[in-house]
C-alpha positions in Angstrom: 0.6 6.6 20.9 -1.8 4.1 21.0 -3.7 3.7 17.2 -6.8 1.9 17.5 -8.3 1.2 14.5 -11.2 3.2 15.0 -8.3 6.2 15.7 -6.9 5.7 12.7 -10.5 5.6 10.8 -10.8 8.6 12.1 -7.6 10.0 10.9 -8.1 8.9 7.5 -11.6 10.1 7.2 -9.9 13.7 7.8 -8.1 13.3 4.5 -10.1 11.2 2.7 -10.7 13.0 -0.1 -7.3 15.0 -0.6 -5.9 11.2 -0.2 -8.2 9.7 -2.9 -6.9 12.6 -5.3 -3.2 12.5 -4.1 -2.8 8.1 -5.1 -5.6 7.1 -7.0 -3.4 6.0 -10.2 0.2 5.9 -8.6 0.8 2.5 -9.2 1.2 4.3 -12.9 4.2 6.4 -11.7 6.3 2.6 -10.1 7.3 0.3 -12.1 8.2 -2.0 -9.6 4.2 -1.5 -8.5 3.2 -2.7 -11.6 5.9 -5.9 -12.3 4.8 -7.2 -8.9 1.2 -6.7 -9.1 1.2 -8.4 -12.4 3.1 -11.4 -10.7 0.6 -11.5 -8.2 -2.0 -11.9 -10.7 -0.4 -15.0 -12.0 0.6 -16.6 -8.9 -3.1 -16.6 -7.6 -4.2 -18.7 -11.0 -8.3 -19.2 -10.1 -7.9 -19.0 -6.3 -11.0 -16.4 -5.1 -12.1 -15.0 -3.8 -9.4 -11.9 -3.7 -9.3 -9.1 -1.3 -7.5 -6.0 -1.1 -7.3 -5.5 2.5 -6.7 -1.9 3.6 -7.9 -0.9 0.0 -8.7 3.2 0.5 -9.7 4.7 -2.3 -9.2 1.5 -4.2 -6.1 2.0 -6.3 -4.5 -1.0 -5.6 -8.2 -2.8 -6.4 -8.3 -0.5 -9.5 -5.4 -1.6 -11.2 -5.3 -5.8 -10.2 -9.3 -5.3 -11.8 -8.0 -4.2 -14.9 -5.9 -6.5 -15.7 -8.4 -9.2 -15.2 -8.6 -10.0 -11.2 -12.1 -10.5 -9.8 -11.1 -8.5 -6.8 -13.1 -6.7 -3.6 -11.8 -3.9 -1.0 -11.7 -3.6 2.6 -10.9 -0.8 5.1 -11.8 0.9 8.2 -12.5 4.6 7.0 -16.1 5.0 5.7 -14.7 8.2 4.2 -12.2 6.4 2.2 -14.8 3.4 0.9 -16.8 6.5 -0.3 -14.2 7.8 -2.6 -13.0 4.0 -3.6 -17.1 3.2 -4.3 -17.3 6.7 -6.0 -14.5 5.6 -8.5 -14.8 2.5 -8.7 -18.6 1.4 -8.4 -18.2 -1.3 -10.6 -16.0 -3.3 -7.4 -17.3 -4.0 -4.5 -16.0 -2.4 -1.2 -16.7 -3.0 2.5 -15.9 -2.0 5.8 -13.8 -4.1 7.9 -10.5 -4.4 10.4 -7.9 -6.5 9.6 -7.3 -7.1 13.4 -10.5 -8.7 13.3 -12.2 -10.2 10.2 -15.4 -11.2 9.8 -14.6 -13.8 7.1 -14.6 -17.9 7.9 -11.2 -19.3 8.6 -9.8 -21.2 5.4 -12.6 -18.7 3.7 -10.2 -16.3 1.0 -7.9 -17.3 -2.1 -5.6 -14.6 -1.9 -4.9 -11.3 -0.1 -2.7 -8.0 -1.3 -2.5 -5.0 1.1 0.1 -2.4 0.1 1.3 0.1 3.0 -1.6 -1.5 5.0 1.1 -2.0 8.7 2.2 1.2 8.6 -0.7 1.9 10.8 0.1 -1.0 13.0 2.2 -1.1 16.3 4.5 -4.1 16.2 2.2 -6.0 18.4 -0.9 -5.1 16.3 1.1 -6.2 13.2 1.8 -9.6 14.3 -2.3 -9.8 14.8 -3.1 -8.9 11.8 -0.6 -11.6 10.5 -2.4 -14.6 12.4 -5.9 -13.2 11.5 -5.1 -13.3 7.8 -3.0 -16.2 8.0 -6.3 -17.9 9.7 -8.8 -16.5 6.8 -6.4 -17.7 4.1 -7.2 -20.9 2.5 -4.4 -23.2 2.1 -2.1 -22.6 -0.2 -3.5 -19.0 -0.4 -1.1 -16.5 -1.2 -0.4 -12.8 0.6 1.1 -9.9 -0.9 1.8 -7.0 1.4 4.6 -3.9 1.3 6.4 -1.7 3.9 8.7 0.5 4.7 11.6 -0.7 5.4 13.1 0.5 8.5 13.0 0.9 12.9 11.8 4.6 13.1 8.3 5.4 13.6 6.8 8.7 12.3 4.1 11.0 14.2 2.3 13.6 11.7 0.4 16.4 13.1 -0.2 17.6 9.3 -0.9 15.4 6.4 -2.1 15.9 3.5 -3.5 19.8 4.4 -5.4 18.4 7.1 -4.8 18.4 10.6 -4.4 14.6 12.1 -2.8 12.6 14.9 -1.5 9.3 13.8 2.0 7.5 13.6 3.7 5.8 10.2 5.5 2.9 11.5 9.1 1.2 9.7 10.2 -2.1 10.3 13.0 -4.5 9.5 12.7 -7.2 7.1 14.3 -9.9 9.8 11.4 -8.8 12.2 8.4 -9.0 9.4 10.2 -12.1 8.4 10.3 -13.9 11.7 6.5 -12.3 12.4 5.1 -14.3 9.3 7.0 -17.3 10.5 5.2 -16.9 13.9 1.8 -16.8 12.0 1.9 -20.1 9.6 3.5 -18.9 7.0 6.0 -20.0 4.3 7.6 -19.8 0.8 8.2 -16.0 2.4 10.2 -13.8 -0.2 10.8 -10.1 0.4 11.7 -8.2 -2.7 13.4 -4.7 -1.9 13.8 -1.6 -4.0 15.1 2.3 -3.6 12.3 4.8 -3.1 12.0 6.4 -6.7 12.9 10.2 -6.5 10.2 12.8 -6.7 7.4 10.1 -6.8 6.5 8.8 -3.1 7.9 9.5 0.7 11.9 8.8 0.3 11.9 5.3 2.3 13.3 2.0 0.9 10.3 0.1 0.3 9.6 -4.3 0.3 7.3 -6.0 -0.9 6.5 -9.4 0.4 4.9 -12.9 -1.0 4.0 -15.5 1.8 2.1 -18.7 1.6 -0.1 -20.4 4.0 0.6 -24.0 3.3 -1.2 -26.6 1.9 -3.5 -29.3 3.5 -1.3 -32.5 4.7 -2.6 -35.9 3.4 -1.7 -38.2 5.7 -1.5 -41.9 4.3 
């Protein structure tokens, strides 16, 4: 199926507001969520600006603001920056597509987006990798998660509402080499078991990756 973004807009502005209500606050219920999103925090020192990319209703935005992040959303459903700007109208959200930002090159300190390539075809994802990679300052950092795996899941039905939209897996050797491709470096997946009666029963990664810094040459 091919998943444009404005496709998958659409898709998400079916369920936007049974989706705010369904994860606003997980992070809460993973502790795993929570010990790497606190790393993140540290790791990025004073490097700004931060973005969540593929924020939706801001839950991921939510929690790095409160514990002291100077953070800003992005996604491609209107519907979903509603609910993140009705929750959260304190942070600043905006509409945007990671296949194609509007931002500078060497323009952004650091990037998270959790679950954001599940949307993404394998070809898309490795996009998406060279456009952030190219936004990134140097020595900027990027946090991302997945689901670990090669199946890719079609949903007629989600969340109530009817939708037509795929859920892509991938394996870590393949996200791995992708980043390489891009620029990357320092790449370090961290991998954890899916934590019973909480989320979709996947094995999950989560993934740091540097862009490198500027080379002085004598």
């Amino acid at each position: 199926m091919s998943q444009t973004p404005s496709k998958v807009a659409k898709q998400y502005d079916t369920v936007a507001k049974e989706y705010a209500e369904t994860f606003t606050g997980e992070h809460e219920k993973k502790p795993m969520d929570q010990e790497i999103l606190h790393r993140f925090s540290k790791e990025i020192g004073n490097k700004r600006p931060v973005w969540d990319f593929g924020c939706g209703p801001g839950q991921t935005t939510r929690y790095l603001k409160d514990i002291g992040v100077e953070i800003s959303g992005l996604d491609v459903s209107d519907k979903l920056l509603e609910e993140a700007r009705t929750i959260n109208p304190e942070i600043c959200f905006r509409k945007g597509n990671i296949l194609r930002l509007d931002f500078e090159d060497d323009s952004v300190g650091a990037i998270v987006a959790f679950y954001v390539i599940v949307n993404f075809t394998e070809e898309q994802m490795g996009t998406a990798f060279h456009e952030i990679f190219r936004v990134l300052q140097p020595d900027g950092i990027f946090l991302f998660t997945y689901h670990i795996g090669e199946e890719t899941i079609h949903l007629d039905e989600f969340l109530g509402k009817q939708v037509d939209i795929d859920f892509t897996f991938f394996r870590t050797d393949f996200i791995t080499r992708s980043l390489e491709d891009s620029g990357f470096q320092a790449i370090e997946v961290i991998e954890r078991e899916p934590y019973p009666g909480v989320e979709y029963q996947s094995k999950r990664a989560y993934v740091f990756a540097k862009k490198p810094s500027l080379i002085n040459w004598p």
